[in-house]
Every structure is written in C-alpha cells, then in structure tokens.
N, C-alpha and C positions, 0 to 999 in steps of 0.2 A: 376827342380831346377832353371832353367834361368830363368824360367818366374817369379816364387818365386823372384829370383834377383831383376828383372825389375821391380814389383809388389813395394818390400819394398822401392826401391829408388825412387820410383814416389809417395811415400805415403803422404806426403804433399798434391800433387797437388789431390790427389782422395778425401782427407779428405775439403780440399776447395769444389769441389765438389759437393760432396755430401753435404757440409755445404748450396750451393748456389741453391741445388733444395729442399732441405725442409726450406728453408725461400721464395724460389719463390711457395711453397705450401701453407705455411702460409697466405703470404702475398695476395694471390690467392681468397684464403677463408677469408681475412677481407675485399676484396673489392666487392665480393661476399654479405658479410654481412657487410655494411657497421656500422650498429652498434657495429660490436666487436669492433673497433678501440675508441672504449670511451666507458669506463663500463657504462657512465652517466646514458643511456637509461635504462639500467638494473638495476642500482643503487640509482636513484632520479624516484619518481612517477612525481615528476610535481615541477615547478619552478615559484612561484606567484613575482611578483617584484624584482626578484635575491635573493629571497629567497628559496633553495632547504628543498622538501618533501623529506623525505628519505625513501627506501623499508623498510628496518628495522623500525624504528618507526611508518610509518603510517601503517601495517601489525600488529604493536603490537596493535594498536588503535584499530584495525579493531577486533582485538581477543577478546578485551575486550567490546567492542559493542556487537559485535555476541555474547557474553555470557550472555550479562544483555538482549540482543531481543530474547535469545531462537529460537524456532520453529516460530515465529510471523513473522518473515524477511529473505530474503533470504539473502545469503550471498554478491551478487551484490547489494542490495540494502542495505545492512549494509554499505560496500564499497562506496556508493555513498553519503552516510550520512557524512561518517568519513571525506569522500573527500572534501562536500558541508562545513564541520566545519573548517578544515585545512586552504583552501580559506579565508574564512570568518578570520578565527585566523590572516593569513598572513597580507591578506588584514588590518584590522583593527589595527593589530601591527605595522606597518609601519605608521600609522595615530598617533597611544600614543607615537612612538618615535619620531616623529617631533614633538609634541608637551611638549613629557617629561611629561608624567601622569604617573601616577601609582599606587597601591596601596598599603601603608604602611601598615608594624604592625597590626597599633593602629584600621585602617578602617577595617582591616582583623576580626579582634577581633569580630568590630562592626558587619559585615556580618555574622558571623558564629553563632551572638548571635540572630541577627534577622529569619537569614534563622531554626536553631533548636531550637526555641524558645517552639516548642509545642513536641519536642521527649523526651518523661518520663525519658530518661535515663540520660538526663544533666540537669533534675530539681531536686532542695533540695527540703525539706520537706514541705516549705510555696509555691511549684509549682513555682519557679522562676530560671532561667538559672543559670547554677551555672558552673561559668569556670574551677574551679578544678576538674569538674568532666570530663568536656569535655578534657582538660588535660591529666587525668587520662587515658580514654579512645585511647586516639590518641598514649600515651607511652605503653600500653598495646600492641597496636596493630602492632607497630612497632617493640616491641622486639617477638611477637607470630605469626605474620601472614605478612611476606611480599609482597605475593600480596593484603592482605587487602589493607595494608599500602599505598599501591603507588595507589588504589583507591581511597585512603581517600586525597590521593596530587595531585589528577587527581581532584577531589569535590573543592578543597580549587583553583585547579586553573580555573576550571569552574566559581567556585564564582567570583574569582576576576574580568577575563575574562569578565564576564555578567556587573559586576559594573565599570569595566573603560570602556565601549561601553555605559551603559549610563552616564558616566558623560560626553563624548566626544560628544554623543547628547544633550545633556544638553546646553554644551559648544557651538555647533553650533546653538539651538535653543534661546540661550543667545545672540545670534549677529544678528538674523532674527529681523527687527522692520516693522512697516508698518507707513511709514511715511504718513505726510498730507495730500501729493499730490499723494499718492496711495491710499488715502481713499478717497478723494474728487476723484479721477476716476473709484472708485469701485461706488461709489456712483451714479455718471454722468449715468457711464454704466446699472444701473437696473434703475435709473429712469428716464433717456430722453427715451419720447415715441413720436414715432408715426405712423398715420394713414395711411394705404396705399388699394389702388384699384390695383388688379392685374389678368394679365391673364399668367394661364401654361399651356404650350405646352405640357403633358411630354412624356418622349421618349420609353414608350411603345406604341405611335402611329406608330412608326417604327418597322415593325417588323425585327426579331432577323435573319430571312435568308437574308433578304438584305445588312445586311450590314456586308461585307466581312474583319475578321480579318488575314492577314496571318502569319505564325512563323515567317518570318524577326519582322514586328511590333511587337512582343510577345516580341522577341528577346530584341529588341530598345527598350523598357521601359524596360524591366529587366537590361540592363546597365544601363540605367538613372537613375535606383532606385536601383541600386546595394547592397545599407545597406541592405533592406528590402529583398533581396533575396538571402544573403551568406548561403550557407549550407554547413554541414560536409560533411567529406565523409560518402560514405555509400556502399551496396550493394545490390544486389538483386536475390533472390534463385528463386527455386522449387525445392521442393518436391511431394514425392511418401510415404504415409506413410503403415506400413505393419504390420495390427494389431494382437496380441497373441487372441485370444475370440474365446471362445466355440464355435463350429459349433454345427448345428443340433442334429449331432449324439450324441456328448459329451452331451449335455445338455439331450436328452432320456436316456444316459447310466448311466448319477448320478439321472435321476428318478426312475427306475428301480433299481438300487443299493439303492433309499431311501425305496422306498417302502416294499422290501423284508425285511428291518427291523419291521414293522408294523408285520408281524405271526411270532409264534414258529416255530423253524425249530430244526434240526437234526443235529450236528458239531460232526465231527473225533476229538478227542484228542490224538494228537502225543505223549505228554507226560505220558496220563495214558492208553494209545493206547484203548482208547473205544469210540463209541459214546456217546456223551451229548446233554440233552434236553434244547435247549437254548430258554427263553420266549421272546417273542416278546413286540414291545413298547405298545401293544392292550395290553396286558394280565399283564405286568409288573407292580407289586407294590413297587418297587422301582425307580419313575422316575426322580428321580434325578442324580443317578448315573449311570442309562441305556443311561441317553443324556449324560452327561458330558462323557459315556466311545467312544461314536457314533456321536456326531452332533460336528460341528466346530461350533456352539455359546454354551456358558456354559450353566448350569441351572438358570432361573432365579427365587429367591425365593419368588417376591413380588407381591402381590393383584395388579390387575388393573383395572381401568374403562373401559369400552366401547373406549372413548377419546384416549388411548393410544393403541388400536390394530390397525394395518395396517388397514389403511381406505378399501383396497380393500377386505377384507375379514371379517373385522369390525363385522357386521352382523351377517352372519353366524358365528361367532367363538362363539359373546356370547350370541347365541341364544341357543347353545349346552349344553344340561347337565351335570355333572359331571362325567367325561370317556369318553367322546364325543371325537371322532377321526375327524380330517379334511384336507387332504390333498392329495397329494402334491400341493402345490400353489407357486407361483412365485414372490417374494419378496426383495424389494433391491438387487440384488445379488447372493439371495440366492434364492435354493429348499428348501421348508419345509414343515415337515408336523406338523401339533399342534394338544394337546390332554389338555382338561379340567382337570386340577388335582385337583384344589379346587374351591366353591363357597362360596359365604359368602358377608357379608351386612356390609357395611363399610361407616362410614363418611367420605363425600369426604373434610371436611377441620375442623379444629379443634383449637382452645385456649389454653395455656400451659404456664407457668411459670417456669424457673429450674435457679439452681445455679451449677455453673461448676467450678470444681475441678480438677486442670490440675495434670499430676506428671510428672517427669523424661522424656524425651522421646516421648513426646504427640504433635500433631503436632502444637498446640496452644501453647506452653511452653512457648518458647522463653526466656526471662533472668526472668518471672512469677514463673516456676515451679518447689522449690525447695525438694519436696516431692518426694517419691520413690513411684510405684504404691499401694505397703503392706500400708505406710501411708497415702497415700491421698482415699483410698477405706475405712478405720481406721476413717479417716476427715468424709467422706460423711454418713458412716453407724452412727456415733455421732450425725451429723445436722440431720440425717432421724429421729433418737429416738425421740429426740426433736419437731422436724415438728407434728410429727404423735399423741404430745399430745396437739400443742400447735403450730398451723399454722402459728396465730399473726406475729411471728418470721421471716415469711419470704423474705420481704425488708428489713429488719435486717442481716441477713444470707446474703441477694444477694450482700447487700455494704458490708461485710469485708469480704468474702469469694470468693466472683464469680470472675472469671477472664475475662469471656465473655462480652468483650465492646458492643459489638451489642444490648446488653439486659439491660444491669447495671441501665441505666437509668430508664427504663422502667419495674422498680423491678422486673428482669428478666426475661419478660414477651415475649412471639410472641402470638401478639393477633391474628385472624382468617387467616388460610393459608392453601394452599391445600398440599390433600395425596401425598405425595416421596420427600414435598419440604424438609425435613431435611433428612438426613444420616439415613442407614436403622435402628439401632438399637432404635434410638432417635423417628425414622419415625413410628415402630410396637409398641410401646412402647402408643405412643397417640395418635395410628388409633385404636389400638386391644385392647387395658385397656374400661373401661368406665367416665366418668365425675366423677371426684372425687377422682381418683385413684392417689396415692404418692408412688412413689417406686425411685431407683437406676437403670440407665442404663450404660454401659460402653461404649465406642465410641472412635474414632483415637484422640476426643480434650482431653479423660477425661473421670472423671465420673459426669454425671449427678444427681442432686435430681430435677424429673420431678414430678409437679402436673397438672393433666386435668383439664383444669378450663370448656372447655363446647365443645362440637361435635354438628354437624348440618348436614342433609340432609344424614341418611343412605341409603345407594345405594348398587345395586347387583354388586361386584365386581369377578372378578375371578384370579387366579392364574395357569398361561398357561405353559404349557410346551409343547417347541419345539423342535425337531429333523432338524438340517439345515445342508446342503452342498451348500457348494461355488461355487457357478457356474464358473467353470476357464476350459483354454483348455486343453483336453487332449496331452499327448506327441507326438501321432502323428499331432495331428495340428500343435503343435510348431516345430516340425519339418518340416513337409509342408508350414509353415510360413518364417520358415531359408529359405529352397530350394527356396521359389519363392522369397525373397529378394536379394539373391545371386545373382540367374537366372538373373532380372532384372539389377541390377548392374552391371555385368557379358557384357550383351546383351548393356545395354545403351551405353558402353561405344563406340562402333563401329558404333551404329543407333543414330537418331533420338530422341532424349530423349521421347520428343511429341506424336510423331507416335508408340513410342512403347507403354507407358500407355495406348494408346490410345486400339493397336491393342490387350493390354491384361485386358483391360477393367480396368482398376486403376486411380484413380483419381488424378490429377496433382495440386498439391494447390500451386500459385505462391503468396511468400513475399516482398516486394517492399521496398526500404530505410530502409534498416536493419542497424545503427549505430554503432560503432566500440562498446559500453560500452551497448548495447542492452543484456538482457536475454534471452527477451520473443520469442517464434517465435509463430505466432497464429496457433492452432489448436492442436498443441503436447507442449505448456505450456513452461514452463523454463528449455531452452535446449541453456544454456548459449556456449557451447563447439560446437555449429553447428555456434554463431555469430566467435568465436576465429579461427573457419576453413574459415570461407570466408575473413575474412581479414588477416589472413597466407600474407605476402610480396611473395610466390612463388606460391601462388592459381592462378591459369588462368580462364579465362571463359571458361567454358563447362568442369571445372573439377568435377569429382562424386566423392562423399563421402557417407560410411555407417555409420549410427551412432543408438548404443543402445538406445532405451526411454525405458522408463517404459512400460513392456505386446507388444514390438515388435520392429520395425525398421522404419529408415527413410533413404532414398535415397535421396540425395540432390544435387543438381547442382548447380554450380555460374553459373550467368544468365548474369550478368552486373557488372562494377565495377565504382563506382562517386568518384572524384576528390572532396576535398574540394575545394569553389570555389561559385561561381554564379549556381541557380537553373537551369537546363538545360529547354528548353522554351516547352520542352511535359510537364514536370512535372509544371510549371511556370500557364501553361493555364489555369487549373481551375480558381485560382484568377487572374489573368490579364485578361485575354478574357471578363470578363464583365466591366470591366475599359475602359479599348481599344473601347470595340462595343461602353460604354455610350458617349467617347471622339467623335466617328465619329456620332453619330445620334446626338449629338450638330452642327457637324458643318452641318449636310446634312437638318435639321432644321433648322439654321441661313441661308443656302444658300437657300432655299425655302421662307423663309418667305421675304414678301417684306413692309408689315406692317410698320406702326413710329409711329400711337397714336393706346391707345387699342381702342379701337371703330374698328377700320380698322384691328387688330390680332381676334380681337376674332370673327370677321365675316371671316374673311379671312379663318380660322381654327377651325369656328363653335364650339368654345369656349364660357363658359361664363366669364363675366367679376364679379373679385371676391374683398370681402373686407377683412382686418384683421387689428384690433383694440390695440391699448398698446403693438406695440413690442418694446422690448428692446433690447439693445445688448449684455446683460449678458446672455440673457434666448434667444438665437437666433431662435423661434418657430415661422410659420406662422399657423394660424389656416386655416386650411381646407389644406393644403400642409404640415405640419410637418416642421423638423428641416432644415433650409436651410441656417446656414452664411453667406452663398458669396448673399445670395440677400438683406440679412436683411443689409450686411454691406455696402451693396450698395444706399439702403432705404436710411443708416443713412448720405450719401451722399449728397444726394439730396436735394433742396429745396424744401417749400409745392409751390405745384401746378405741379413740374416738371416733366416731365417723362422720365425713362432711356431708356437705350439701350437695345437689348436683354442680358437675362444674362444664363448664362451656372450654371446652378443650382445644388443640389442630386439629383432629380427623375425627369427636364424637364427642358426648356429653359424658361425663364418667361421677359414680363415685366411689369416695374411697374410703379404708379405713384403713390407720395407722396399726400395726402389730407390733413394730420394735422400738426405740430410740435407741441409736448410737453416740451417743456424746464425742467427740474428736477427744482424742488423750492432750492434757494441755502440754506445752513447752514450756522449758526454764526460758527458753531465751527464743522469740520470733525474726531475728536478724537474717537468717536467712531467706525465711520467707518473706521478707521487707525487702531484700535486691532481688527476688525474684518480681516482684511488683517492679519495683525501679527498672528493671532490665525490659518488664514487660511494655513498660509506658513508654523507653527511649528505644526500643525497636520500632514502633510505629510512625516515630516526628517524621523521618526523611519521607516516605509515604503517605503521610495523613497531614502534615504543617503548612505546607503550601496549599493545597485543596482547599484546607479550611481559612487560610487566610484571601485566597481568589475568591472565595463563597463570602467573603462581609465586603470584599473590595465593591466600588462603584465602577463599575467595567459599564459603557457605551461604545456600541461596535456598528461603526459606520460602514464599512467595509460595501453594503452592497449600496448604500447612498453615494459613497464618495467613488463607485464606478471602476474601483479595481480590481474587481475582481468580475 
C-alpha cells in the first residue's frame, strides 16, 4: 500500500515521463526519416515553377491513361507519359498567364466544331455539325455517366490546351522577322568563296598507345564541361537469376504421358467399379472432343494450307493421308502429336460481296443497331428472297441497308483475299460454297447476305488435329529451383557473392546506371520493384534481395550507389578519352612540326599538297577532308595569297593557303534572303520553344519519393 501511496502522488511526474520518451520516440523516427516531417514528399509528385502535382490527381490521370493504353503500356510508362503532359501543362501554363490567353466560349464552340466535324453522331441530315446535337450529347452524358463526363472535360480541356499552345506559337513566331542585315549575312555567308591549297597532317599518324590520357585529365575536362556531364543518380546491381524450365526428365515424362494417349487402353471405373475400354487418339472418331477432353490447345476446326503448319514439321504433316498420325514433335512450347482428320481442295483466296445487318448486341452495333436478332435475321431472309430473283438489287440493298463501312462504298464488295482472312463463319461460307452461291451467314457483326463472286487457285488443304502438352517444370524442379535460390541467398550473404556463382556454376549478370524511374532490368524484362529496392534510402552496398519474376527468382545485390552530380571519370571515359587523346596529338603534332610554307610540311611529313574549290562558310566542307569549321573560318580570314598558321582541325592539324577570293555579287534588294532567315527561325519554335522553356523551368520531380511509381 505505501508504494501504491508513493506511486499516486508522483503520478504527474511519471505521466511527464512517459509523455517525454514517446515524443523522444517519435521525434527519433522523423529524423530517421527525414521525409515524415513534411507530408510534401508523399503528397506532391513534383513541383514545375511553384506549381505542386498532387498524388491524388496526377494518379487519377494515370488511371484514366492506363485504361484508354490497355495491355499496350506498361504502367511506368503510362506514368511517365501523364508525367511528360503535367510538365508540359505547368510549364506552358505559366507562359498563357503572363501573357493572359485563353480560350473563350465562342473559340471553344469553334474547336469542338472543327475537331468532330466528321463523327456521324453530331451531324443532321444534310451531313453538317449540328451543335444541338452535340449539346444533347454532353447533357446526356452528364446526367448517366459520370466518368463519361469528366472524359468528355478532360477532351474539351485537351482541346483547348492544344489551341492556346499554338496561338502562343503563333504569337512568338509573329515576333521572329529576319531583318536586312541578317539576310544580307545569310547571304554573304553561302556565297563568298574561296580557293585554298592545303596540307593535313591528321592524327591517326599518331598512334592511339602513345599518347598517354590519365583519369586526373578525364577528371579536368569533365569539370570544365560540367553541363555536358550532369547525371542522375543511379545504381548498379547483379544478379543471379534462377529459372522455373522443364529439365530433361520432365520434358520425357509429358512425352511419354502424350504418347500413351495415341492406343486404346484399359481404365478401372470407380464409379461403375468396372473396367472400360477407352479408344485411343489413333482409333478415335470423334477428334474433336478426344483433344479438347486431353491436349492444353483446343480443337481447331479450320482447313489449312501447307503455309500455315509449323515450318519444322511442314512437310511431313501434309504429305500424310487422311488418319495419318505424326508425333510427338517439339513446337513452340509444346509436345504434340497431330493426326490428319480432313482433306479437301480449297481456294486459297476468293471475291465476295455481302450486306450486313447488325441487331442488338453485335459487336459492330454501336448507336446503328436498332433491331433485335428475331428482326434483323426477319430484315436479311426478306433482302435474300429478293436477291435470289433479282441480283440487280444489290448496290441498292448495300446503300440502305448495310452498316459495314469497310465495304459500302465498294457496293459491298472484298475483291480477291486469302483463306481465314474474314471470321470463320463468313471465312467457310466463301472458301466451301462455290462461285455463285447466295445465302445468309451469322457472325459476332450480324447477319450477312454473302454472294461468291469468283474463287481462284484450288489447293490441297487439310484440317489437323492436335494433341499438345505444355512443356512446363514439374513440381519437383520447382521445388529444386526454390531450394537452390534460397541456398544461394542464404550462403551469399556471409561469401563472396562472385566466388560463389561462380563455385556453383551460375551466371552473374551485372546492371550498370539503373535510374531511380527505370522499369526495365535487362535479361528478366520489367521488374520495376528490383529498381524501387535499390534506391530504398536504407539499401547499403552489398545488400541481397529475393525477388519473384515470372517461371523463377532473381538474387540481386547493390553493387554501387551514384550521387546526382558530375559523371564519375570511369564511366566519363568512353566519350572524353578520345577528345583528350585528339587535344594531345594536336599539340604533340604542332610541337613536331617545324614547317611555315607548305612546300616545306608536306615534304617535311610526306604529305601531299591538296586543293579545294567554292568553300563557303554556310556549308563549312572541304573536299577531300570533310566538315572542318575552325579551318574554313580561318580560310575566311585570310588574304588571297596568305598562308596561316597550323590549325588544330576534326580529323588533323592543317595548313593552308588562300589562292582565290570570291566576293558574293551584291543585291539591290536582300528581302528575300531576310524571309528566308524569318522562315528559317519560325520553322524551329514548334520544335525547339518548349525544350527551351522546360530547360530554365524549375521542375522538382518527386515521383520516386512520393511512391508512385
């Protein structure tokens, strides 16, 4: 009880306390993470000009991207689209509000009338826009579909978006002129020419081991040229990858498993506790439903050419008679065995005319098909009667009845085209009829009134049925696949990562500048969650991760971690080191040569002495040397007769002497060549105006902070 006492009267000071070790916890773990202490990172994707992207909206962006790209995009690269527009939107936003653009009403009107000028469903009757309709439409769609809706306010602001980026081009290209005296220099510059005698040293006379680049001088030009070598950050893995595939034995055990379908054999029936004689795929007259109950690919019911069977077995398949067994064989994927079920003589392309009659439900319907299937089969068997007394009828028929745009014009016509190119029922219909034949087909658009207008080139076709198994690993591989990824993961972590692939024969694939918004990793495809593990704020070098792919595992290690910053001078080398070697074989050239007229270089260096005729300094080319600037500008220097100094070239040291001057003939009048300037400067805005206005913007891209990607 005393302590109890002592206990309640000091209860203030315990409740301080304790107050002061879970805010020293807290506080612990925001310094720890120093982004908890601002939702920002969490809550803003990226900040263009002090203007915040927010997670919520650009995530909604991204959802309604990802739905209209489907399967065609992945979702980082949806991501990276929504991202590139946002920019863009900010960027160019901040440009209409200094300037106070915008688009009214009345231009809105205008846009919506030009951009759906040709959609059937906002034209009246004489084929012309008709705004009530479009009206009509957009109140519809707001009171029955609210995600319509806000697609349809996402188009209207796309619209506009697109038309106040080009009147703000417009506007800049309205202020671009090419004055007189930038035509009269445009001018000057393609046509003063002249003649020059020269001699090139060039500096593959020096070879590439003498002359000594070391990483300091890598280093010194990567400062000097700093712009030119900023990089993100990045990182750099390996991996081990550890694949799910059939060994050996699996791949005999589903041959032998296909095979024993091929004879009759003998099965216990638990349920009617007797043996049954069950027929094999040899003996079966039913092989339709013997593959469809046994093979992982369904039945297939259509004639084929020669052209369409697996090239590797091609041949023999349809050389086989009708029964003909051949298998097992080795194909995409698959075990299979194939048996000839039908033969038959097939034109391989055919002529055809039909009128298409959609109803309810068809996948061509759209706001066309007001007919119920009972009516519109009612429609088609009506225009058949007809047809069949009285052909004439049928460009008549195809323009008030057909809904199939593809053909309408073409009074419903697909002139010559080969066997399976239409839908199968459409497809048997005017390979297996003869020329002349007019009937009714049914199909997912509708019903057809098909006539054969002509067949060409009957060919032996066959009709194959196969029997296939998927070649995949059995469960003890994938379990032997688990155990040795484990194993190694397990074992890496205390060894050698190296040494141990090495010692268990596995092959070590290293990734290099892996960028924080990267998907791809090369060899195992879009494994977007191995880039989000190495740039982890608490990933160290030399830590190992397992990660699921698809059919097995990947063991991965951080190898390295880059700084955004200056290119580090290993990775730098490729392109510097032959800049570097070109800069010293200049001077180790100039300090050799002692040469002052050519006569004396090019004996000196067993050179010949060269000509080249009409350079200018628009088109800086020398003939028999290529594109050289700094010499031509140097040409343009000089007096005729004079000779220069060595010059430090592209491809060699040179010098030269002047022979000619050509003076350009003047003009009365440079106006032309002043809108060839203008024309040339407002060719580039659409191209080059945005670039360079994203290049001064303040862009902050959160993107891998705030966890969306």
């Amino acid at each position: 009880m005393a302590v109890l006492n002592k206990i309640r009267q000091r209860s203030l000071f315990l409740i301080l306390i304790i107050a002061l070790a879970l805010f020293s916890f807290v506080l612990a773990d925001l310094f720890k993470n120093s982004d908890a202490l601002s939702a920002k990172s969490q809550n803003i994707v990226g900040t263009v000009n002090g203007t915040d992207i927010t997670r919520e909206s650009f995530l909604q962006k991204v959802d309604v991207a990802q739905r209209q790209a489907g399967a065609s995009a992945t979702s980082t690269q949806v991501m990276n689209r929504v991202w590139d527009q946002e920019v863009r939107e900010a960027v160019m936003g901040a440009q209409f509000e200094k300037l106070g653009i915008s688009v009214e009403k009345d231009q809105m009107k205008d846009l919506l009338k030009t951009a759906l000028a040709s959609s059937p469903e906002f034209l009246n009757e004489a084929g012309l826009f008709d705004e009530a309709k479009l009206n009509e439409y957009i109140a519809n769609l707001k009171e029955t579909s609210p995600a319509g809706y806000e697609s349809w306010v996402n188009y209207e602001k796309q619209l506009a978006n697109n038309a106040l980026q080009q009147n703000y081009f417009n506007l800049v290209k309205a202020g671009l002129t090419g004055t007189l005296a930038e035509g009269e220099l445009d001018y000057m510059l393609e046509n003063n020419k002249v003649d020059i005698k020269y001699v090139q040293v060039p500096y593959t006379s020096i070879a590439d081991s003498l002359v000594k680049v070391s990483k300091s001088d890598i280093s010194s030009y990567i400062s000097k040229n700093a712009k030119k070598y900023e990089v993100e950050a990045s990182r750099d893995i390996r991996f081990v990858e550890f694949k799910e595939v059939a060994s050996v034995e699996d791949e005999n055990a589903i041959k032998t498993e296909l095979t024993k379908l091929l004879s009759d054999r003998v099965e216990y029936n638990d349920g009617t506790k007797t043996n049954e004689n069950i027929t094999g795929f040899l003996n079966t007259k039913n092989n339709e439903d013997f593959i469809n109950s046994n093979s992982d690919i369904k039945f297939d019911d259509r004639f084929v050419f020669k052209s369409s069977l697996p090239s590797a077995v091609a041949d023999t398949l349809y050389n086989l008679n009708e029964g003909g067994v051949y298998g097992p064989y080795k194909d995409n994927g698959y075990y299979k065995i194939s048996k000839i079920v039908a033969v038959k003589q097939i034109p391989d392309s055919a002529k055809v005319r039909h009128i298409l009659i959609p109803f309810i439900g068809t996948r061509s319907s759209g706001a066309q098909a007001t007919q119920t299937e009972a009516q519109a089969k009612a429609t088609a068997d009506s225009l058949l009667t007809i047809l069949k007394s009285n052909r004439s009828k049928f460009p008549e028929f195809v323009t008030e009845f057909s809904t199939d745009q593809g053909s309408i014009e073409n009074g419903g016509r697909y002139d010559w085209h080969a066997y399976n190119t239409m839908v199968p029922e459409f497809n048997d219909f005017e390979f297996e009829g003869s020329t002349g034949d007019l009937g009714i087909v049914k199909t997912m658009f509708g019903f057809h009134i098909i006539e054969i207008e002509g067949q060409k080139n009957k060919t032996k076709a066959v009709k194959v049925g196969t029997l296939a198994r998927k070649i995949e690993p059995s469960d003890a591989t994938v379990d032997k696949v688990f155990r040795d990824a484990s194993s190694f993961e397990i074992s890496a972590v205390d060894k050698d990562y190296e040494a141990l692939a090495k010692e268990k024969n596995y092959t070590v694939r290293p990734v290099n500048g892996i960028k924080a918004l990267d998907e791809t990793i090369p060899g195992v495809g879009n494994q977007r969650p191995i880039v989000r593990w190495a740039f982890e704020a608490d990933a160290e070098v030399g830590d190992l991760k397992r990660f699921n792919i698809t059919n097995g595992y990947v063991i991965a290690q951080l190898v390295a971690k880059h700084d955004a910053g200056l290119m580090s001078a290993d990775d730098a080398t490729v392109t510097v080191l032959p800049i570097i070697r070109k800069e010293k074989k200049a001077a180790m050239l100039r300090d050799q040569i002692s040469a002052t007229t050519l006569d004396d270089l090019a004996a000196e260096q067993k050179k010949s002495i060269r000509t080249a005729s009409a350079i200018n300094m628009k088109n800086p080319t020398i003939s028999g040397a290529g594109r050289e600037p700094l010499v031509v500008g140097a040409a343009f220097g000089l007096k005729e007769g004079e000779t220069s100094k060595l010059i430090d070239g592209a491809i060699g040291v040179y010098m030269i002497q002047v022979t000619k001057v050509t003076p350009a003939a003047p003009l009365d009048n440079y106006q032309a060549a002043a809108n060839r300037v203008e024309q040339q400067k407002s060719n580039v805005v659409n191209s080059k105006l945005y670039n360079a206005l994203k290049d001064a913007a303040a862009i902050e891209d959160n993107r891998a902070k705030s966890q969306v990607q």
